[in-house]
N, CA, C and O of each residue as an XYZ file, in Angstrom:
924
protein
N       0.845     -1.197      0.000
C       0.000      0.000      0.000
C       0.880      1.246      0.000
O       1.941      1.150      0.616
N       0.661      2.135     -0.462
C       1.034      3.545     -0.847
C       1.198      3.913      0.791
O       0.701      3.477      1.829
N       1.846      4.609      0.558
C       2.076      5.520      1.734
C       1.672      6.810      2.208
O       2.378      7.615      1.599
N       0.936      7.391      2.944
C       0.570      8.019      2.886
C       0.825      9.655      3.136
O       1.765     10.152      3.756
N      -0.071     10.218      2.601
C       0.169     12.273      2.386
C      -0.577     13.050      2.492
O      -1.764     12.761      2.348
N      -0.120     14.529      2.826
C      -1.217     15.254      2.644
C      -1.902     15.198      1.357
O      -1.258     14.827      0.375
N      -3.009     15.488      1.253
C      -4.079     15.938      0.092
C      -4.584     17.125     -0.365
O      -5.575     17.332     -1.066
N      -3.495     18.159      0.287
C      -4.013     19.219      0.110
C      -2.739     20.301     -0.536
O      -1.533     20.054     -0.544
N      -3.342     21.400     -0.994
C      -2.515     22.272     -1.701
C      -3.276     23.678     -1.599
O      -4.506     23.729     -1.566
N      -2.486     24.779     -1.552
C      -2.968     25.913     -2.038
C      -2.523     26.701     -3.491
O      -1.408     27.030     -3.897
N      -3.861     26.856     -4.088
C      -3.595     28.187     -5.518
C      -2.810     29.135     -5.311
O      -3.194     29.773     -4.330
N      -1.991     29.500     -5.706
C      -1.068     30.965     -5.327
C      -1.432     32.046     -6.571
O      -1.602     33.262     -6.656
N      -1.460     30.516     -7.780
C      -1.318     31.743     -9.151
C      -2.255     30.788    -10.077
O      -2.243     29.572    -10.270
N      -2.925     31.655    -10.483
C      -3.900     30.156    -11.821
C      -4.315     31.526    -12.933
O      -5.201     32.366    -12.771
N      -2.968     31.342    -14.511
C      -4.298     31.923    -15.922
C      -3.480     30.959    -16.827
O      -2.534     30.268    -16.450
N      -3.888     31.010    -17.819
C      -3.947     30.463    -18.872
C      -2.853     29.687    -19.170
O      -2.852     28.629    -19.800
N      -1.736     30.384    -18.588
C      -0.328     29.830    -19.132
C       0.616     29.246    -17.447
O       1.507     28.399    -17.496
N       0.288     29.728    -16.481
C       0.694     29.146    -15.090
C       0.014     28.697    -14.127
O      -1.213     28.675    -14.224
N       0.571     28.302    -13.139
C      -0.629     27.544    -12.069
C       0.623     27.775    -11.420
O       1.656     27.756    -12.090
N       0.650     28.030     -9.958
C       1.542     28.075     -8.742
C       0.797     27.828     -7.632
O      -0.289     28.383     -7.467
N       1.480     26.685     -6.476
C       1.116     26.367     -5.867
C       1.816     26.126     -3.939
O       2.947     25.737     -3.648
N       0.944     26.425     -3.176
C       1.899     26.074     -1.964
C       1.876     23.910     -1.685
O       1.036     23.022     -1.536
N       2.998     24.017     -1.744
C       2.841     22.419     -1.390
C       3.257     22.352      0.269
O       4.071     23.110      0.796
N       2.523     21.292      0.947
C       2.556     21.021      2.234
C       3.924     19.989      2.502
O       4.333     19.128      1.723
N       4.450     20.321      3.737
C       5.347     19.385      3.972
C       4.948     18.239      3.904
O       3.863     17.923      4.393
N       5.785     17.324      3.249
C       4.985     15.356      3.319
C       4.541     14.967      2.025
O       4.215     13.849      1.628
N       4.576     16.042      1.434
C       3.822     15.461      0.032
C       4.463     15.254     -1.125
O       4.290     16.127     -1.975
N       5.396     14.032     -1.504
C       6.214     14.604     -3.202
C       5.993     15.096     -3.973
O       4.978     14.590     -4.452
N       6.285     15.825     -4.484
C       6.330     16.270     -6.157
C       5.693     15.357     -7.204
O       4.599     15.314     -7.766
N       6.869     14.615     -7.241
C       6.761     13.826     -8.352
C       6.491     12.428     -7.823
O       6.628     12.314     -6.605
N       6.085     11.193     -8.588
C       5.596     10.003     -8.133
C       7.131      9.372     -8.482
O       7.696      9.502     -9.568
N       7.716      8.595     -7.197
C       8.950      7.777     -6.871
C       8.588      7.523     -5.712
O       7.604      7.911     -5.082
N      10.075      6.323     -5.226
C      10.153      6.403     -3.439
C       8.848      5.615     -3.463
O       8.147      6.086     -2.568
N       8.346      4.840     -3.952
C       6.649      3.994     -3.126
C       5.444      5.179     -2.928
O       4.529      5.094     -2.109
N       5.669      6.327     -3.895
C       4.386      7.182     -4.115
C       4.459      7.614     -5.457
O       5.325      8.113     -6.175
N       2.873      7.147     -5.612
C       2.353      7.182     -7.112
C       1.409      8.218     -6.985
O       1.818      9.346     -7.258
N       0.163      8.081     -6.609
C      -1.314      8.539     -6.581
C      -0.656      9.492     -5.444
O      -0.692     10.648     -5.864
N      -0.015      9.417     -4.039
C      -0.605     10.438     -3.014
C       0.787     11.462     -3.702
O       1.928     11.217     -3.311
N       0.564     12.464     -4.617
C       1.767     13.161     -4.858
C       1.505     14.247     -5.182
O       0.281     14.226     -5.308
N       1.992     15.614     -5.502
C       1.720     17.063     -6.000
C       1.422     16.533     -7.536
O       0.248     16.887     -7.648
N       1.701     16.020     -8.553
C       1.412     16.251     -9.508
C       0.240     15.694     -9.963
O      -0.558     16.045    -10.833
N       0.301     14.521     -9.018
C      -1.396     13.993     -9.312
C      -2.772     14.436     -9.065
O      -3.796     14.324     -9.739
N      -2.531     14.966     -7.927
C      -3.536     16.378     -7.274
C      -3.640     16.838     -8.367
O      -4.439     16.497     -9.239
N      -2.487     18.009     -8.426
C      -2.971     19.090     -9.153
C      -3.865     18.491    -10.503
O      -4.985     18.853    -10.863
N      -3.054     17.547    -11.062
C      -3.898     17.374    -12.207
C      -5.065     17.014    -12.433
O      -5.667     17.559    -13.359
N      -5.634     16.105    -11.731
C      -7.218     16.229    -11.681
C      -8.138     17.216    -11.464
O      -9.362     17.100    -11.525
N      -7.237     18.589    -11.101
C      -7.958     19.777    -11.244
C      -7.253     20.863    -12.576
O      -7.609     21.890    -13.154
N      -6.247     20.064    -12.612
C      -5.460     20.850    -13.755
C      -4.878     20.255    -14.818
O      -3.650     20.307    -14.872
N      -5.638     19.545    -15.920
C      -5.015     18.251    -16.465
C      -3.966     18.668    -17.502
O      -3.663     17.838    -18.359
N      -3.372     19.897    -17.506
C      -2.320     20.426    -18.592
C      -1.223     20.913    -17.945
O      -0.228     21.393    -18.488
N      -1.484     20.738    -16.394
C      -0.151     21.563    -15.544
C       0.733     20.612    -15.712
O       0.452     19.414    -15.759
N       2.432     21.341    -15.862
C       3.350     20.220    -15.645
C       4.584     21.283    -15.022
O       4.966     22.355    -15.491
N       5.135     20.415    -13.548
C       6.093     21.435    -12.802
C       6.587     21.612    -13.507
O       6.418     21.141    -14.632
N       7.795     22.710    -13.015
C       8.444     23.317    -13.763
C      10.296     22.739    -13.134
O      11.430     22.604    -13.594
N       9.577     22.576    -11.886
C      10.564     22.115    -10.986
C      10.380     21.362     -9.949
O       9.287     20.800    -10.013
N      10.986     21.102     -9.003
C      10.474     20.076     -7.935
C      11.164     20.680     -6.401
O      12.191     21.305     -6.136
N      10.196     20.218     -5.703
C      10.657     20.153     -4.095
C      11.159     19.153     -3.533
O      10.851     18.122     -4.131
N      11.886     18.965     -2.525
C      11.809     17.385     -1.693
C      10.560     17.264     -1.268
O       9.667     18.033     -1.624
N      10.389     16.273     -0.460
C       9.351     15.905      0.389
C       9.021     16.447      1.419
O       7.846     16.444      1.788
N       9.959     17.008      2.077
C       9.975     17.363      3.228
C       9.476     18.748      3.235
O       8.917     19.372      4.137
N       9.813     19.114      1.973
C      10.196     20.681      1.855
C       8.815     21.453      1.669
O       8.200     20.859      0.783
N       7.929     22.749      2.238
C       7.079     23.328      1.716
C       7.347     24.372      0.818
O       8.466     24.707      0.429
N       6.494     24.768      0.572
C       6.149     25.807     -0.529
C       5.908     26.168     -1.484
O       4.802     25.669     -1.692
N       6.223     26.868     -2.505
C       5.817     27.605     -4.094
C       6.725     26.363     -4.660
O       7.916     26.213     -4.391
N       5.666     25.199     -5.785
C       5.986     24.517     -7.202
C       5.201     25.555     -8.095
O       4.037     25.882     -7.867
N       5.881     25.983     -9.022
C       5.462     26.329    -10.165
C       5.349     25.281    -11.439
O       6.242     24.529    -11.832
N       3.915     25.438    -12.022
C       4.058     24.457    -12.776
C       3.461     25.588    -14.522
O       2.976     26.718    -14.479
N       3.678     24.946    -15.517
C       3.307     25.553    -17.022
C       2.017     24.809    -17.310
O       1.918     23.593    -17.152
N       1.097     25.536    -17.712
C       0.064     24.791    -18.640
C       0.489     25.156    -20.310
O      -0.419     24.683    -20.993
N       0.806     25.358    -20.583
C       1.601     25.321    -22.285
C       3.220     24.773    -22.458
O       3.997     24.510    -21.539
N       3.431     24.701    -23.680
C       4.675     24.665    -24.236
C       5.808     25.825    -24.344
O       7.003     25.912    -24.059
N       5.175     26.365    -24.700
C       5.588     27.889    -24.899
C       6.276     28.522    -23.636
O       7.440     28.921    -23.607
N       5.278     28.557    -22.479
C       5.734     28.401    -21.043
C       6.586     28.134    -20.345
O       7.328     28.744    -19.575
N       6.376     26.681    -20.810
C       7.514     25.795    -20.500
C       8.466     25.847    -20.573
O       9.307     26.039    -19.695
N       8.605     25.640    -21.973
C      10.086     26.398    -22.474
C      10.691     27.527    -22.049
O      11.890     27.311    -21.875
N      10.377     28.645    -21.806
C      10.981     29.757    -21.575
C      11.542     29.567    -20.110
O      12.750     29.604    -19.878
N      10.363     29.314    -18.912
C      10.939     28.782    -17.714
C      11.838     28.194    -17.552
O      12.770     28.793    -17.016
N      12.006     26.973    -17.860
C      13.222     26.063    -17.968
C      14.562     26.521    -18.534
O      15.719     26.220    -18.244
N      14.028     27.353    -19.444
C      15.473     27.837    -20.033
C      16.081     28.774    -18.814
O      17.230     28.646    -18.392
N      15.064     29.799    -18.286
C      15.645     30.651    -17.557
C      15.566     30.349    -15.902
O      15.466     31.169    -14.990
N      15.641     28.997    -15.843
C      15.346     28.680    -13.952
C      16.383     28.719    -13.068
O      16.185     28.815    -11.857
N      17.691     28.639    -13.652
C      18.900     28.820    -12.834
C      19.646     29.823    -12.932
O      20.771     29.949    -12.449
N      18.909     30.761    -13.710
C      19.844     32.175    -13.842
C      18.778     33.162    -12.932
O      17.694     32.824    -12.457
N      19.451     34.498    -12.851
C      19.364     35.464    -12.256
C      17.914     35.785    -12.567
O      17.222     36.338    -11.713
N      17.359     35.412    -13.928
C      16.000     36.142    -13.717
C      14.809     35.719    -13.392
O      13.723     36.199    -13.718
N      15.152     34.361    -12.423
C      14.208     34.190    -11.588
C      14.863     33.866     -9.942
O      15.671     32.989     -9.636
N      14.427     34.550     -9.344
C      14.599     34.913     -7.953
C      13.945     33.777     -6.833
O      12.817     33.978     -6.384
N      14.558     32.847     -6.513
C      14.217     31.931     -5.332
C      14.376     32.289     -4.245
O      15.562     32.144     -3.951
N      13.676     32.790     -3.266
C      13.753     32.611     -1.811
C      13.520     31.273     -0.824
O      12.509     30.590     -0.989
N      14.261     31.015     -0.045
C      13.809     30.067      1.297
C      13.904     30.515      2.288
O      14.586     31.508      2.542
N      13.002     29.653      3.351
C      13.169     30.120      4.892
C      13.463     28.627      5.320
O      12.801     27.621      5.068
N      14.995     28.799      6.257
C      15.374     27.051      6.441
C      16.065     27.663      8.099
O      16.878     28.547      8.368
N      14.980     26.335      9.265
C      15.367     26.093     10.498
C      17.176     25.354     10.521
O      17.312     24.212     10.081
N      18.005     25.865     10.876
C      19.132     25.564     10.733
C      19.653     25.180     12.488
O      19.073     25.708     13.437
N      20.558     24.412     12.631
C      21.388     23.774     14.174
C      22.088     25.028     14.445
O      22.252     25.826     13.522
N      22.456     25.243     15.459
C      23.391     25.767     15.584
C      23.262     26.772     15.821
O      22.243     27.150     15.243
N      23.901     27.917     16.631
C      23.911     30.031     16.505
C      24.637     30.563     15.329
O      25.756     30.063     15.215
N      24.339     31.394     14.462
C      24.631     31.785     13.542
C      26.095     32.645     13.873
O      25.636     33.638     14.438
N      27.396     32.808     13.848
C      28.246     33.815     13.841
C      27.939     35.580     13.542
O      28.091     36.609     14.201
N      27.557     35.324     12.513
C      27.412     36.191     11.374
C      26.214     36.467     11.257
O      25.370     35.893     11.945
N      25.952     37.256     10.504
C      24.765     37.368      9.915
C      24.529     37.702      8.338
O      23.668     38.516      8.004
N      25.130     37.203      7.640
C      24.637     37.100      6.338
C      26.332     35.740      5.729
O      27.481     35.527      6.116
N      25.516     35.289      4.776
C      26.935     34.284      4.259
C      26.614     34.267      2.782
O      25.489     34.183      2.289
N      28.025     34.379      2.009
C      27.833     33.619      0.717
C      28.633     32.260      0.904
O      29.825     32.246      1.208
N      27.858     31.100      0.693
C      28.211     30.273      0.358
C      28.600     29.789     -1.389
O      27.985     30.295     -2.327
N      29.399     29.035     -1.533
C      30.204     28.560     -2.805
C      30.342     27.412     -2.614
O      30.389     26.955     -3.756
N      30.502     26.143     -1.552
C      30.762     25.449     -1.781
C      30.279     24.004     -2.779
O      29.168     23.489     -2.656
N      31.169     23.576     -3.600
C      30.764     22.829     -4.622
C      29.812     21.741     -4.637
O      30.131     21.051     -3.668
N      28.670     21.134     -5.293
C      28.067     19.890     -5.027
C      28.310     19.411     -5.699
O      28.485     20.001     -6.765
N      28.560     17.679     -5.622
C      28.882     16.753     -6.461
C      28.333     15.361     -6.212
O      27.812     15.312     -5.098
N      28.284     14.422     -6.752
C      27.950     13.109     -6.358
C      28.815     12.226     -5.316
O      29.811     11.663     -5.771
N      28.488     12.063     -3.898
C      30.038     10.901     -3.141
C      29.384      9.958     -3.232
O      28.187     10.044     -3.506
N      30.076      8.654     -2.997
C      29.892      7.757     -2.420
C      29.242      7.541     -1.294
O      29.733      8.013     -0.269
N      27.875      6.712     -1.205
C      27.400      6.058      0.422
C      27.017      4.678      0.641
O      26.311      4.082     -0.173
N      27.416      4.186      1.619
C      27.629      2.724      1.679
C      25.857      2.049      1.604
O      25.592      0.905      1.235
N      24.807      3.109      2.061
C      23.675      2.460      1.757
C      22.763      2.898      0.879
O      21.577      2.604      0.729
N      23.466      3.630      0.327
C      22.029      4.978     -1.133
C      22.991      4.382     -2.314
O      22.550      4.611     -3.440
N      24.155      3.701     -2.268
C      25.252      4.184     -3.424
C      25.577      5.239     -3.674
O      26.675      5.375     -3.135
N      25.301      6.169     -4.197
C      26.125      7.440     -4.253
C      24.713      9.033     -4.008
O      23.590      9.008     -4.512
N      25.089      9.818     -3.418
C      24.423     11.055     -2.677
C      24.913     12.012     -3.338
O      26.043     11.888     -3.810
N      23.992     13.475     -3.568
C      24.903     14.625     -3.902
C      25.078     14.916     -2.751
O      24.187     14.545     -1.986
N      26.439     15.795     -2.055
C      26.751     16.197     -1.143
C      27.888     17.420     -1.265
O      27.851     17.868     -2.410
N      28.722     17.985     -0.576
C      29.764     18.609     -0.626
C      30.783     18.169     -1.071
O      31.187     17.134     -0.540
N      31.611     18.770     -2.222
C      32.227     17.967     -2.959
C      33.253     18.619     -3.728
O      32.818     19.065     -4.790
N      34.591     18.833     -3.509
C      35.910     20.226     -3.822
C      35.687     20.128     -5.130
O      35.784     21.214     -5.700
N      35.364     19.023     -5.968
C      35.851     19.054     -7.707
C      33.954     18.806     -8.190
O      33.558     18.418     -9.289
N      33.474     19.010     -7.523
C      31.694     19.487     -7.877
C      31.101     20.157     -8.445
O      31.924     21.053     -8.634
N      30.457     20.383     -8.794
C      29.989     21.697    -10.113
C      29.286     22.831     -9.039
O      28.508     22.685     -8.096
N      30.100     24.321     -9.789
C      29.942     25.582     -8.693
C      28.419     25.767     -8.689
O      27.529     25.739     -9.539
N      28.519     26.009     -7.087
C      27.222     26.743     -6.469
C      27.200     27.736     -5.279
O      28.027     27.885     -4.379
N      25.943     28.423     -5.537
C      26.264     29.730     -4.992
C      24.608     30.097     -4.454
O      23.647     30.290     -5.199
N      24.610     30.127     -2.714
C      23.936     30.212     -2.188
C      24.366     31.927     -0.782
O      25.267     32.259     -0.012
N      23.225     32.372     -1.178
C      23.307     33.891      0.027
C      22.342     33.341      1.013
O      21.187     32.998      0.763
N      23.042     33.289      2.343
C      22.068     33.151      3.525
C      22.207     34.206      4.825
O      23.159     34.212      5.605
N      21.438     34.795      4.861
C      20.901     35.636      5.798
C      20.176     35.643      7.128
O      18.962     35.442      7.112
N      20.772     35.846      8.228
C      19.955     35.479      9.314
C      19.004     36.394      9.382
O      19.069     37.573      9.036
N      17.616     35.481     10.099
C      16.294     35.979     10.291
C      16.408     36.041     11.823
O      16.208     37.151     12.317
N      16.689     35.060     12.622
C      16.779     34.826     14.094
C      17.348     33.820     14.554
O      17.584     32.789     13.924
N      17.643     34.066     15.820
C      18.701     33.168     16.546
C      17.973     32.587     17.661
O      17.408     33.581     18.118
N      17.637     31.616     18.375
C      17.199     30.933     19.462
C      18.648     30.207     20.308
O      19.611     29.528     19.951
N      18.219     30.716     21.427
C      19.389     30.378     22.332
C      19.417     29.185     22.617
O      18.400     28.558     22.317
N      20.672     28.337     23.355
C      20.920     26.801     23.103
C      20.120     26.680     24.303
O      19.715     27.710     24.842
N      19.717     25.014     25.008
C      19.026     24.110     26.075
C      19.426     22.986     26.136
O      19.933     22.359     25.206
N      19.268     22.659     27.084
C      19.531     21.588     27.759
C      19.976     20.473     26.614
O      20.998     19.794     26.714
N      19.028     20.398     25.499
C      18.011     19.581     24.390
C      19.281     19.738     23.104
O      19.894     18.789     22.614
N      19.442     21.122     22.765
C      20.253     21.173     21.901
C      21.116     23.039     22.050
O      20.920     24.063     22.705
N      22.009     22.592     21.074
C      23.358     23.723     21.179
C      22.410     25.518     20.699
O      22.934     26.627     20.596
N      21.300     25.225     20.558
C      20.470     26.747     19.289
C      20.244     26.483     18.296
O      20.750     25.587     17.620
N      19.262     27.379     17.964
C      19.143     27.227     15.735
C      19.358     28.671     16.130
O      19.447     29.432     17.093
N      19.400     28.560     14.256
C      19.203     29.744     13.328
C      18.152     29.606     12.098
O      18.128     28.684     11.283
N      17.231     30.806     12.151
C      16.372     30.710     11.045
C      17.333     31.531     10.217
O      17.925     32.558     10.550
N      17.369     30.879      9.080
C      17.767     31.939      7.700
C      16.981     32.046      6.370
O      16.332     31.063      6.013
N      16.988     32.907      5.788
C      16.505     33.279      4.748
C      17.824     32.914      3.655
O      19.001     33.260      3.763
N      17.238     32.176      2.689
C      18.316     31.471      1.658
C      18.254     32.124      0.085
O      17.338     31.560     -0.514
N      18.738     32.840     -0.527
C      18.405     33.061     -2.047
C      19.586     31.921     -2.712
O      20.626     31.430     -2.273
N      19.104     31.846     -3.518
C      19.422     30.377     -4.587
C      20.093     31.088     -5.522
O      19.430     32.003     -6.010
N      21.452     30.932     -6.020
C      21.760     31.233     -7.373
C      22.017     30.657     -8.119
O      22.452     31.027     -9.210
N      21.744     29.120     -7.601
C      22.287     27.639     -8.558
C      20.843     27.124     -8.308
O      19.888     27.479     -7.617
N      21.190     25.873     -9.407
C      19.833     24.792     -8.571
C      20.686     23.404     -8.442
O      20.517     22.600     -9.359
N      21.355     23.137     -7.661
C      21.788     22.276     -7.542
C      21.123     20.687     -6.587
O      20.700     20.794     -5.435
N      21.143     19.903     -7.019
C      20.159     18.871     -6.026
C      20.160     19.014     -4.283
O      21.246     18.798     -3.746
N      19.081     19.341     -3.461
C      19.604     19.641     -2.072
C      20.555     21.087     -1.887
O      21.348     21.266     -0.962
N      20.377     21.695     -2.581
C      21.226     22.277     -2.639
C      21.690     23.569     -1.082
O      22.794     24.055     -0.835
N      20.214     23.793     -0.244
C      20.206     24.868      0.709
C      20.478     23.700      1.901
O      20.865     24.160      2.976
N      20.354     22.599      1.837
C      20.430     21.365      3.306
C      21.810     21.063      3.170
O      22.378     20.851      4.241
N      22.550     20.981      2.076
C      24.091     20.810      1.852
C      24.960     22.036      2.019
O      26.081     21.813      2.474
N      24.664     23.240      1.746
C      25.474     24.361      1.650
C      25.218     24.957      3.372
O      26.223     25.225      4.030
N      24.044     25.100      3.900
C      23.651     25.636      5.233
C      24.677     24.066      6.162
O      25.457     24.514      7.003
N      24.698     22.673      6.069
C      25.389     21.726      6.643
C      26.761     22.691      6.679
O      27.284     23.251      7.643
N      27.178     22.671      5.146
C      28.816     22.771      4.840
C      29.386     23.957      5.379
O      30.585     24.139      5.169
N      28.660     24.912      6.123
C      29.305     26.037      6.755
C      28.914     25.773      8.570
O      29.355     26.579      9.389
N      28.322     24.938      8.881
C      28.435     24.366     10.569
C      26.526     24.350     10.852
O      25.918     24.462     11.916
N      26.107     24.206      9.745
C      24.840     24.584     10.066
C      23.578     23.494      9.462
O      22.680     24.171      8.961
N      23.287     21.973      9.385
C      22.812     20.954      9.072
C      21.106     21.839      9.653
O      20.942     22.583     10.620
N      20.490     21.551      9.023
C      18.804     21.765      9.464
C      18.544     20.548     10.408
O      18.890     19.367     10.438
N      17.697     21.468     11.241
C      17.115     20.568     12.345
C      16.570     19.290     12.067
O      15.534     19.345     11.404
N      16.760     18.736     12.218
C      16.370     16.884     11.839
C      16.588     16.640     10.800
O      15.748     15.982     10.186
N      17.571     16.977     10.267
C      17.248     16.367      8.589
C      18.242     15.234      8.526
O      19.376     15.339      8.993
N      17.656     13.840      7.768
C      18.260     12.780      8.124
C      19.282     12.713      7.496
O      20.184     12.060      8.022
N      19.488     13.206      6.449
C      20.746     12.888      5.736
C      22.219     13.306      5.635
O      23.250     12.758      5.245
N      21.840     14.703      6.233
C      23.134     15.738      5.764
C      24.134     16.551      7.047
O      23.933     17.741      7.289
N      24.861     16.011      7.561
C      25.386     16.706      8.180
C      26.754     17.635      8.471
O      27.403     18.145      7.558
N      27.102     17.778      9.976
C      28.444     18.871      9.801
C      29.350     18.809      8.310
O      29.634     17.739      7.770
N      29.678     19.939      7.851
C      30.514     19.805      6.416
C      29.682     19.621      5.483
O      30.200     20.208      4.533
N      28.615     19.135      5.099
C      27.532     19.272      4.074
C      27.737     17.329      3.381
O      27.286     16.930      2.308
N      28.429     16.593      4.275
C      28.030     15.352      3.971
C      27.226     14.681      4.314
O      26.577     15.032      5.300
N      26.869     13.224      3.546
C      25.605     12.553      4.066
C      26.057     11.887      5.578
O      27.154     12.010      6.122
N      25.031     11.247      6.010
C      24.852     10.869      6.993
C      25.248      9.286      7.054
O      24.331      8.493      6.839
N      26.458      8.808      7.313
C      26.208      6.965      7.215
C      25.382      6.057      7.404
O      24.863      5.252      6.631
N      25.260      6.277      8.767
C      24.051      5.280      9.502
C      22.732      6.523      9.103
O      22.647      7.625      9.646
N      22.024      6.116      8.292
C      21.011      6.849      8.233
C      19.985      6.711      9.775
O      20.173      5.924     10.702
N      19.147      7.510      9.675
C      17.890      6.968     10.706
C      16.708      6.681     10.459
O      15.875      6.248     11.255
N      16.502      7.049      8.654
C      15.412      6.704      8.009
C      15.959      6.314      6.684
O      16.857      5.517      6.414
N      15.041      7.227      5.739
C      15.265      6.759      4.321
C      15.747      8.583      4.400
O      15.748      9.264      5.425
N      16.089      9.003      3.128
C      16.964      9.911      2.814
C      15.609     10.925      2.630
O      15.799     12.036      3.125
N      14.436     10.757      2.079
C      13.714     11.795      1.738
C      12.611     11.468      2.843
O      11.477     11.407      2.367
N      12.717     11.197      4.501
C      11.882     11.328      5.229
C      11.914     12.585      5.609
O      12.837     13.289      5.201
N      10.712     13.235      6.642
C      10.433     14.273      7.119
C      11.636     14.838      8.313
O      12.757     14.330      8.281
N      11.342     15.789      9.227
C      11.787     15.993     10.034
C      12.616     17.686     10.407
O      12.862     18.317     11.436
N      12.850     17.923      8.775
C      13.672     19.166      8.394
C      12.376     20.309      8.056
O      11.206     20.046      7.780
N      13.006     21.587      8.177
C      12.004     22.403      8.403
C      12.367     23.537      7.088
O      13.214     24.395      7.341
N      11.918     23.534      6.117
C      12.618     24.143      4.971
C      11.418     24.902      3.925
O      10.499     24.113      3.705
N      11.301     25.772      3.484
C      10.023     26.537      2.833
C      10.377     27.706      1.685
O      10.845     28.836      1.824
N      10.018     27.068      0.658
C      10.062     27.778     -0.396
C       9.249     29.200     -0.934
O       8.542     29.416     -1.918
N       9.687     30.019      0.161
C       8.955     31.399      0.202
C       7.968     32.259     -0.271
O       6.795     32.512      0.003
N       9.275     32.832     -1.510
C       9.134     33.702     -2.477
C      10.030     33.000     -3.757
O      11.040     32.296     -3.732
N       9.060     33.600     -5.069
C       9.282     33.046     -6.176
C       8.788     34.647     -6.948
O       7.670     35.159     -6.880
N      10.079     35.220     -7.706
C      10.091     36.222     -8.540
C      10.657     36.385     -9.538
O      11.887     36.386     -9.590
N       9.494     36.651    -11.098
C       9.849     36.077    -12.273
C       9.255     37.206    -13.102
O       8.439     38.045    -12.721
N       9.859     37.068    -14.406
C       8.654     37.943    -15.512
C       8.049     36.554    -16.122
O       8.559     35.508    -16.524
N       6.833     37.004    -16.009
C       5.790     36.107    -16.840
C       6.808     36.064    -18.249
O       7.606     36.810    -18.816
N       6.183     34.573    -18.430
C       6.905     34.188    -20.025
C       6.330     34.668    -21.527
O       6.760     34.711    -22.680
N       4.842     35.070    -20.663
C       3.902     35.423    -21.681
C       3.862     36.652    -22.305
O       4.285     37.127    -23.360
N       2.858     37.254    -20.782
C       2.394     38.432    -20.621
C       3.672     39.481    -20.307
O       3.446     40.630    -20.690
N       4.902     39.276    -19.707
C       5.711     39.775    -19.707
C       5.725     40.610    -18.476
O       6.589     41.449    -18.221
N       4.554     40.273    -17.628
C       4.118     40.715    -16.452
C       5.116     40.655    -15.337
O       5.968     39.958    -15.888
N       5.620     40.924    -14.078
C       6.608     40.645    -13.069
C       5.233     40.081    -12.215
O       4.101     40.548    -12.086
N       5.885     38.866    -11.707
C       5.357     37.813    -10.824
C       5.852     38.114     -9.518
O       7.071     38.232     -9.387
N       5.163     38.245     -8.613
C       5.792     38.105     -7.332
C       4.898     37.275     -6.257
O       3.819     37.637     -5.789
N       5.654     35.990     -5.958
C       4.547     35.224     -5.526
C       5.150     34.886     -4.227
O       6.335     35.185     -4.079
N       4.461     34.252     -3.167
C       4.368     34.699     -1.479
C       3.445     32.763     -1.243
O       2.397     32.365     -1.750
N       4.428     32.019     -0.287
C       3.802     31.318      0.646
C       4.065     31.439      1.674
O       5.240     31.350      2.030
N       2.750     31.767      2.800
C       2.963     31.974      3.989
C       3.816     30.728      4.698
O       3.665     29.562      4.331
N       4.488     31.018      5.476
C       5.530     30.391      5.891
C       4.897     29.584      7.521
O       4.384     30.168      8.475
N       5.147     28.219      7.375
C       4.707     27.258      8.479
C       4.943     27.767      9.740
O       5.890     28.554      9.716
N       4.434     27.620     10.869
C       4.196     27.851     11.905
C       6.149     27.948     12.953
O       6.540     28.781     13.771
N       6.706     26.972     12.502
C       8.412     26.631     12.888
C       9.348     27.652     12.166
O      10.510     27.933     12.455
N       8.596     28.122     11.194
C       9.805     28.971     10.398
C       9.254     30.787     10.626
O       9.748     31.815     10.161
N       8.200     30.608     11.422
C       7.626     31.946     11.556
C       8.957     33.091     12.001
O       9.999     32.561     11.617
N       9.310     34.671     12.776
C      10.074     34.796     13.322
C       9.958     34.642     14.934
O       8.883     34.711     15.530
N      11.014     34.458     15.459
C      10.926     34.242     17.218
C      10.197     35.769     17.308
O       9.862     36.230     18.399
């Protein structure tokens, strides 16, 4: 039996040529991993039988999928999803007290070796460049329980796989539960689950684009989960 998910989604953006959506933590994207039917693309499509993402989330992860209802759409998005003229924001619960308060990260992702996935993207010196700005939002002081987080605000200038759970790891800063990735931005050996279980607290914000069409500037907004709010 399938495993189970949320069933729910919110409209952010719906005309002719886009559909944007908030996705809930828990729910895939795409159908893999032992989920077919409970997934974002299957939803949407029974209410939207021409949407197709544009991109994908983890599982874990909430917020803005943008998806194309045309070709035309499509195309243009894709061409332009890892450059500058579309603007990704995140909000990601991070371990740790922040030093600083703002970081560019660079460090490279690449494919390693893991003794139980076979091979992971992770932090990686001869990896293909990436380039992540993270900004502190707030700091929570350490307990008994654990050392502190940091909420940060993440802009994306790559899209690299995992790319904000590996780069926030690789500077001393792994997200709160996340099973896979830790200090230094490597995987985790002894896992404690499967690699795309829950636990990490990560939200795909803001999404800012010119329409492909209309030529319109998009500026689109998911309210941010209850954990990533500010202290």
């Amino acid at each position: 039996m399938e495993p189970d998910a949320p069933q729910h989604f919110e409209v952010l953006l719906d005309d002719a040529h886009l559909l944007a959506v908030n996705k809930p933590s828990g729910l895939p994207t795409l159908p893999g991993g032992g989920f077919m039917e409970n997934t974002l693309l299957r939803l949407v499509q029974k209410q939207f039988p021409n949407a197709s993402p544009v991109h994908r989330l983890g599982r874990a992860t909430s917020g803005i999928v943008l998806f194309a209802k045309t070709a035309q759409a499509a195309a243009a998005l894709c061409a332009n999803w890892n450059t500058p003229k579309i603007q990704k924001i995140y909000r990601a619960l991070a371990q740790n007290i922040a030093e600083h308060d703002a970081y560019e990260i660079l460090t490279p992702i690449g494919l390693v070796p893991h003794p139980r996935l076979g091979q992971v993207w992770a932090a990686k010196s001869d990896g293909k460049p990436s380039k992540s700005l993270a900004r502190v939002i707030s700091r929570r002081a350490s307990t008994t329980a654990n050392a502190g987080t940091t909420t940060f605000e993440v802009n994306l200038h790559s899209g690299r796989p995992h790319q904000i759970r590996i780069h926030l790891a690789s500077i001393g800063h792994p997200l709160v539960g996340d099973p896979l990735y830790g200090l230094g931005g490597q995987p985790v050996e002894n896992l404690p689950g499967l690699p795309g279980d829950g636990g990490y607290f990560l939200h795909a914000q803001f999404l800012k684009f010119q329409h492909p069409i209309t030529g319109e500037q998009i500026h689109l907004e998911a309210a941010l989960p209850p954990a990533l709010r500010r202290d």
